[in-house]
C-alpha positions in Angstrom: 7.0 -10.7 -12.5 8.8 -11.0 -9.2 12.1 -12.9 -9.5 12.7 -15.6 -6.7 15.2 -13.7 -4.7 12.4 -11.3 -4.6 9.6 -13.8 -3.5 12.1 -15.5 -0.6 13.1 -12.2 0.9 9.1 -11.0 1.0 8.2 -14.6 2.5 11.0 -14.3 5.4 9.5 -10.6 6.0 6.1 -11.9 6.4 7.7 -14.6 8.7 9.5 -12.2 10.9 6.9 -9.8 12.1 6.5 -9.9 16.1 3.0 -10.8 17.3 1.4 -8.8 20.1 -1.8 -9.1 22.4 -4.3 -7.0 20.5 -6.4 -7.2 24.0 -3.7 -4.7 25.9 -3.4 -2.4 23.3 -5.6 1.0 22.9 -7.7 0.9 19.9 -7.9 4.3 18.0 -11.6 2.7 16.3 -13.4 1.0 14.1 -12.5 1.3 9.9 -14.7 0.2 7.7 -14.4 -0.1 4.1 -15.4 -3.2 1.5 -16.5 -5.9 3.9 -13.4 -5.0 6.2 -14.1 -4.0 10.0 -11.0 -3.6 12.2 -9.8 -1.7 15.3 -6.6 -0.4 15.3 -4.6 0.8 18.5 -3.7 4.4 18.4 0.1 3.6 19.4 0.8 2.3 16.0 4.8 2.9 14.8 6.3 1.9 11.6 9.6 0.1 11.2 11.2 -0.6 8.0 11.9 -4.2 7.6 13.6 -4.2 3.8 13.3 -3.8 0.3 13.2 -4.9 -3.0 14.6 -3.3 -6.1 14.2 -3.8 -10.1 12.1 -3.1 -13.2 8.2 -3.5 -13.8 7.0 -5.2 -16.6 5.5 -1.7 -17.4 9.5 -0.9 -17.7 9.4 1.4 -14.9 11.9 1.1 -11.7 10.4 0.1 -8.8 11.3 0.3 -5.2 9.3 -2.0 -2.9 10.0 -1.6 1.1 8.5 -3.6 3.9 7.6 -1.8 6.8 6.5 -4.0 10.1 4.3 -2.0 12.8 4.4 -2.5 16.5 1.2 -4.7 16.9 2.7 -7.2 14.1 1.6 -6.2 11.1 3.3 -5.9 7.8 2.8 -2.9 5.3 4.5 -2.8 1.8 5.0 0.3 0.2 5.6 0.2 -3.3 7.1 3.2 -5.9 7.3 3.0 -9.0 9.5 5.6 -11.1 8.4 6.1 -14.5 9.6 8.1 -17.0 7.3 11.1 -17.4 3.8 11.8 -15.0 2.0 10.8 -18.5 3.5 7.5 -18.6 2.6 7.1 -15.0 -0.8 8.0 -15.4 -1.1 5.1 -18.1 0.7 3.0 -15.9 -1.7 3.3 -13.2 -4.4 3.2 -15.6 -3.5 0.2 -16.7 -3.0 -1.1 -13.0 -6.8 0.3 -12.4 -8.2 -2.1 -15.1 -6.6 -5.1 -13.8 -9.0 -4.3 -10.2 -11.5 -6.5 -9.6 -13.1 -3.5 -7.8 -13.0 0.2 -7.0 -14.1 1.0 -3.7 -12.9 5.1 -4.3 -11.3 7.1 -6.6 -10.9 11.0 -6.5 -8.6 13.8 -7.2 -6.5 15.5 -4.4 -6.1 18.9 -4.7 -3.7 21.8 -3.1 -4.3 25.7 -3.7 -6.1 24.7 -7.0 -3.6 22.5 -8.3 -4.2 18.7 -8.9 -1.6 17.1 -6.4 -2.6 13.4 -7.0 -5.2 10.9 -8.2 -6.1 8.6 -5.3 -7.6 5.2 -6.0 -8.6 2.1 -3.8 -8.8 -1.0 -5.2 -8.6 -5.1 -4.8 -7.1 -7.8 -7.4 -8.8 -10.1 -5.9 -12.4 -11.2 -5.5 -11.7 -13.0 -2.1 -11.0 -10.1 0.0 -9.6 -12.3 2.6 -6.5 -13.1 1.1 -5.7 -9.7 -0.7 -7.4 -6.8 0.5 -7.6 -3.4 -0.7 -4.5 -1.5 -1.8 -3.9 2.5 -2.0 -2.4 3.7 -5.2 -1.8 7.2 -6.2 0.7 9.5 -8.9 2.5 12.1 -7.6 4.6 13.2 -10.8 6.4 10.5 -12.3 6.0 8.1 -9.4 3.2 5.8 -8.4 2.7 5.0 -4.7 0.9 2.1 -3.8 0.0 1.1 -0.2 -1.0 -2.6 0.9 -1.3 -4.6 3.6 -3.8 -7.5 4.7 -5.0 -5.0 7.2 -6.3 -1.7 5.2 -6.8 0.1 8.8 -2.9 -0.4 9.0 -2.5 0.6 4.8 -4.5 3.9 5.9 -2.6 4.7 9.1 0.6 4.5 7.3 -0.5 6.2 4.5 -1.3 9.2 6.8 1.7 8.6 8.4 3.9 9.6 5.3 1.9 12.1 4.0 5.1 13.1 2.0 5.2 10.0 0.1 
C-alpha cells in the first residue's frame, strides 16, 4: 500500500499541473481505444514533476515519477525492480489478474528475440475514473504507464522508447 507521505505528495502533483486552452493547440488526432476518444495536440512535452520511492507488497523496489505535459496533463510512470525477469513475469502476472479488462496483450520482438510482453489493461470497471494503464517487463523491471488520458499514456510511452 501507499504510505501517506506518498498519497500527499501524488495529491499536490495532481493539484499543480497548469491548465491550457485545448482550442489553440494543434491536435496530432483522434485515439481510440476502450470507450476512450481524445485528440491530442502534436506539441506535447513531458516535464518531470517528482517521485516516489519504496517497496511493493510484491517485495520489489519501486520507483514511481510524475511527469506533467504542456497541455496539463499528468502521466505517472511506474518501475518496478524485481529480483530476477522470472519474478517479474509473476509479478506482472499477478498484476494482469487483478484487471478488470484486457484491451491488448502481445509480445514485442527485436531480431528474433523477445524484448518485452506489452499489456493494456483497467482496475477499474468505471473507465472514467481510472483508465487504461500500459505495463510491460523488460528484464527484471516492470514499466507501467498511466494517466487519465491514455492518448497522453501512449504518447509518452513512445516518447521513452528506452524505458
Amino acid at each position: 500500500m501507499w504510505s501517506l507521505s506518498a498519497l500527499v505528495f501524488l495529491s499536490v502533483l495532481l493539484s499543480a499541473a497548469p491548465l491550457s486552452d485545448p482550442a489553440s493547440e494543434r491536435y496530432l488526432g483522434i485515439v481510440h481505444h476502450g470507450l476512450f476518444q481524445q485528440s491530442v495536440s502534436q506539441d506535447i512535452s513531458f516535464e518531470p514533476r517528482g517521485a516516489v520511492h519504496g517497496i511493493t507488497e510484491y517485495r520489489c523496489e519501486f520507483s514511481k515519477t510524475g511527469w506533467g505535459s504542456s497541455d496539463g496533463k499528468v502521466v505517472f510512470l511506474e518501475i518496478n525492480y524485481c529480483k530476477s525477469p522470472a519474478n517479474a513475469q509473476r509479478v506482472l502476472n499477478r498484476l494482469v489478474r487483478k484487471a478488470t479488462k484486457i484491451f491488448e496483450k502481445k509480445t514485442v520482438t527485436s531480431k528474433g528475440r523477445i524484448t518485452k510482453k506489452r499489456i493494456v489493461v483497467t482496475f477499474s470497471k468505471d473507465l472514467i475514473k481510472r483508465p487504461e494503464m500500459i505495463l510491460w517487463t523488460k528484464g527484471n523491471e516492470i514499466y507501467m504507464v498511466e494517466s487519465s488520458s491514455f492518448a497522453h499514456a501512449l504518447i509518452f510511452e513512445k516518447r521513452f522508447p528506452n524505458v
